[in-house]
C-alpha positions as CSV (number, residue, x, y, z in Angstrom):
1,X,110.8,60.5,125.5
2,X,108.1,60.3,122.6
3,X,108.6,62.3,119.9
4,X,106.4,65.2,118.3
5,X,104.6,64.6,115.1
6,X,103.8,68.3,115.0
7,X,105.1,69.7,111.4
8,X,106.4,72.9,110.5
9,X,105.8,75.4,107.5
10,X,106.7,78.5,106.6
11,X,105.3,81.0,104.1
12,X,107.4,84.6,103.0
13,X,106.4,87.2,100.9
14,X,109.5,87.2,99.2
15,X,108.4,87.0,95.4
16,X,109.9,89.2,92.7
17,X,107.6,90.6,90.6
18,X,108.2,89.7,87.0
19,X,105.8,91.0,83.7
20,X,106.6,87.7,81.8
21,X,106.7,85.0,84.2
22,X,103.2,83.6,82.8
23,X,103.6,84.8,79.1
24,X,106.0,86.5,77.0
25,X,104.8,89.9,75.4
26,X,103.0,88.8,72.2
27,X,99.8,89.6,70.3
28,X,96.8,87.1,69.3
29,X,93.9,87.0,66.4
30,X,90.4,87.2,67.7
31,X,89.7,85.6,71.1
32,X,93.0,83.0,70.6
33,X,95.0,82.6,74.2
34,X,98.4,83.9,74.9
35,X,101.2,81.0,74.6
36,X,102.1,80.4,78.4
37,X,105.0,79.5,79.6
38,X,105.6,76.1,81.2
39,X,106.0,77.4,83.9
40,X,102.3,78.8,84.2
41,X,100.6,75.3,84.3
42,X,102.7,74.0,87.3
43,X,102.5,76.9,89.3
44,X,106.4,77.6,88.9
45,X,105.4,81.0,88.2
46,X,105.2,82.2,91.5
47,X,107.8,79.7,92.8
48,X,106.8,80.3,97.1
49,X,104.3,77.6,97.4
50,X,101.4,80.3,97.8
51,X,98.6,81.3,94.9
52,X,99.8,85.3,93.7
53,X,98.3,88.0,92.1
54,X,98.7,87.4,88.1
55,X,99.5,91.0,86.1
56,X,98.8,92.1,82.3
57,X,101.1,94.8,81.1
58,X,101.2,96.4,77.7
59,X,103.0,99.8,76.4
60,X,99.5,99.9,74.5
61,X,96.2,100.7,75.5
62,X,94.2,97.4,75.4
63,X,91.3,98.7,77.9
64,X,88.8,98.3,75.4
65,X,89.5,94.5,75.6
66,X,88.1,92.1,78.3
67,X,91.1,89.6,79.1
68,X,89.9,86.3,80.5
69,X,92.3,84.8,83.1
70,X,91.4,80.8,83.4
71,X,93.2,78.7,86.2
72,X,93.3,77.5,89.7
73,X,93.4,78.9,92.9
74,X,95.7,77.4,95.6
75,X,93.5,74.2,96.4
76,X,93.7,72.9,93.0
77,X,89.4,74.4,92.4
78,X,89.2,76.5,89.0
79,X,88.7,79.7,88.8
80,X,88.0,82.4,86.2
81,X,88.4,86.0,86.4
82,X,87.8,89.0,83.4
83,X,90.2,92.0,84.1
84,X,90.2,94.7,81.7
85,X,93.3,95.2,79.6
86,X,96.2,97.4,80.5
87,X,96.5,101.3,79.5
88,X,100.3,101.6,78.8
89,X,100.6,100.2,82.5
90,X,100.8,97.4,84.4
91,X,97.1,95.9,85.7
92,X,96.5,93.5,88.4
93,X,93.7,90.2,88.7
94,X,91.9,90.4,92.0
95,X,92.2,86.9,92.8
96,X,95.0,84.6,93.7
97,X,96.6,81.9,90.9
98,X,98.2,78.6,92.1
99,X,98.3,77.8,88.0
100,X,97.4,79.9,85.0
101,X,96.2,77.5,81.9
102,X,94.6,80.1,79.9
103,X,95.0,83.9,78.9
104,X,93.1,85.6,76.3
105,X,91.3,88.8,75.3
106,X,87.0,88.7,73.9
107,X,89.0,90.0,70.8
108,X,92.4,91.0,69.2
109,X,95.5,91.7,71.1
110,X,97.0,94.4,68.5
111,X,99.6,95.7,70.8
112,X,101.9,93.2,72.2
113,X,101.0,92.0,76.2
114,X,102.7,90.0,78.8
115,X,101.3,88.4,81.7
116,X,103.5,87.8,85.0
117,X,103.2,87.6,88.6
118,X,103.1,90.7,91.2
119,X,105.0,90.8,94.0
120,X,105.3,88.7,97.3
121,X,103.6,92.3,99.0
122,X,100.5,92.0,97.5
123,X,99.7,88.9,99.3
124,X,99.2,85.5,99.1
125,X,97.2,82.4,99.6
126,X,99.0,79.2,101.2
127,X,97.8,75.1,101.9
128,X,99.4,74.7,105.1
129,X,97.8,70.8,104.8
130,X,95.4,69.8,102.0
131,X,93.8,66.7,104.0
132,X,92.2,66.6,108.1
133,X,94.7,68.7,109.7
134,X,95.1,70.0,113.7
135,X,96.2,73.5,113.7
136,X,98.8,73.3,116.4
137,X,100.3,77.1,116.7
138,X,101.6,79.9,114.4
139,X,104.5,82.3,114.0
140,X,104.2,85.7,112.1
141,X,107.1,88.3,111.3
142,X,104.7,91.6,110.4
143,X,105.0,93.8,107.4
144,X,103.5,96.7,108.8
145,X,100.0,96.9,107.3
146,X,97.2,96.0,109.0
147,X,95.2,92.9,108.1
148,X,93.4,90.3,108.8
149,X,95.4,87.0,108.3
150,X,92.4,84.5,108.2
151,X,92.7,80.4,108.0
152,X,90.1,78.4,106.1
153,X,88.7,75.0,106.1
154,X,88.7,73.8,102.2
155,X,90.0,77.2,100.1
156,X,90.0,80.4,101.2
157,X,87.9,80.7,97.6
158,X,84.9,79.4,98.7
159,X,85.9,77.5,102.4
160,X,84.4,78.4,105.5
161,X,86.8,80.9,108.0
162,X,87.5,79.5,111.3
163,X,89.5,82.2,112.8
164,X,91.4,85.3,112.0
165,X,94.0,87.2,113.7
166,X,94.5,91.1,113.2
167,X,98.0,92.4,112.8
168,X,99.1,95.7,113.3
169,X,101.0,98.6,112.0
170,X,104.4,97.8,113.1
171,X,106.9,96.6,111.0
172,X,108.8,93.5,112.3
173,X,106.6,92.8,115.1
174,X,106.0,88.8,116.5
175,X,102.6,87.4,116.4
176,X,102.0,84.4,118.3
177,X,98.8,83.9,119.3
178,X,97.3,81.4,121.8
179,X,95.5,77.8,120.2
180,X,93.9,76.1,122.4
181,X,96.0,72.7,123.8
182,X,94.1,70.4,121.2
183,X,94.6,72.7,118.4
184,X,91.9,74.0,115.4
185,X,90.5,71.1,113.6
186,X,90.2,71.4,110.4
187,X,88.4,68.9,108.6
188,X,88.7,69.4,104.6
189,X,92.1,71.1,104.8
190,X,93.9,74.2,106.5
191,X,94.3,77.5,104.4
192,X,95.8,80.9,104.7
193,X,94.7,84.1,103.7
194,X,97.5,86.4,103.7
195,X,96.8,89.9,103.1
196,X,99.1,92.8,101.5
197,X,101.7,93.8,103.6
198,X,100.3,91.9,106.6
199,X,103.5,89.2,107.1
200,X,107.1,89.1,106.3
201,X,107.4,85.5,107.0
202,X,104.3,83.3,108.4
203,X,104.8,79.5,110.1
204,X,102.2,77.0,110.8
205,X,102.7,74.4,113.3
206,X,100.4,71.2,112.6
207,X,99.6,67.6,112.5
């Protein structure tokens, strides 16, 4: 009997948060960026082989301060994004960071900031192949918020969305849903969107 070249992987939203993961708590002169941790230019930040959330937190209130966040998302394309600065409180970026190369405010940080990674719940973007891929089948444990989880050709940035599947309320549940026998083609590269809450654990199958 031949053997299957379909490969397996699996994605869980099991990241910690952590306020410093990116950069310890510091201030800066004028526009100068944040020192960054090593761990923010190779995308050990977020450790679960899916782009996350990056947070700013500060006991002092920076909102008057536009803070520049400059990386990549999970494809490797750069990306920007301004966020305004945190109020004695924790603030969250919109998009999704595979690395973090820059950090740093259109003037002074007086009051010491830290920049870290938010939580595996909050979602997360994931290269289930970077090259000409067939989509085989999928697995998904459900977190009990209902969602979307959507699969991209190229990033989920900027790539085209082939197909979505909606989960549902319950907590636990097993999505499997049907692919065709030949699978999803997908030319550039196969991408998931993963939504807050939508998955406890999600698995590709491919080839």
């Amino acid at each position: 009997m031949a053997g299957s070249d379909v490969r397996a992987i699996t994605f869980l939203n099991s990241l910690s948060a952590s306020n410093t993961s990116v950069a310890a708590a510091a201030t800066t002169s004028g526009t100068a960026s944040l020192t960054l941790t090593t761990a923010a230019g190779t995308g050990a930040f977020h450790a679960t082989n899916q782009a996350a959330k990056v947070t700013l937190t500060s006991t002092g209130n920076l909102s008057g301060i536009t803070v520049t966040i400059t990386g990549t998302d999970i494809a490797g394309n750069a990306q920007t994004e301004d966020i305004a600065g945190p109020n004695n409180t924790t603030v969250t970026s919109t998009k999704f960071y595979d690395t973090v190369t820059s950090v740093a405010g259109d003037g002074s940080i007086g009051t010491n900031m830290s920049v870290g990674v938010a939580a595996g719940t909050t979602g997360g973007q994931a290269k289930i192949f970077g090259g000409r891929t067939r989509l085989r089948g999928m697995h998904a444990t459900t977190g009990g918020t209902v969602g979307n989880i959507s699969f991209f050709n190229s990033t989920p940035v900027s790539g085209t969305a082939v197909f979505s599947i909606q989960v549902a309320t319950t907590t636990k549940d097993y999505v499997d849903p049907f692919v065709p026998d030949e699978g999803l083609v997908f030319p550039e590269g196969c991408y998931v969107d993963l939504p807050a809450g939508t998955a406890v654990s999600f698995t590709a199958f491919f080839n």
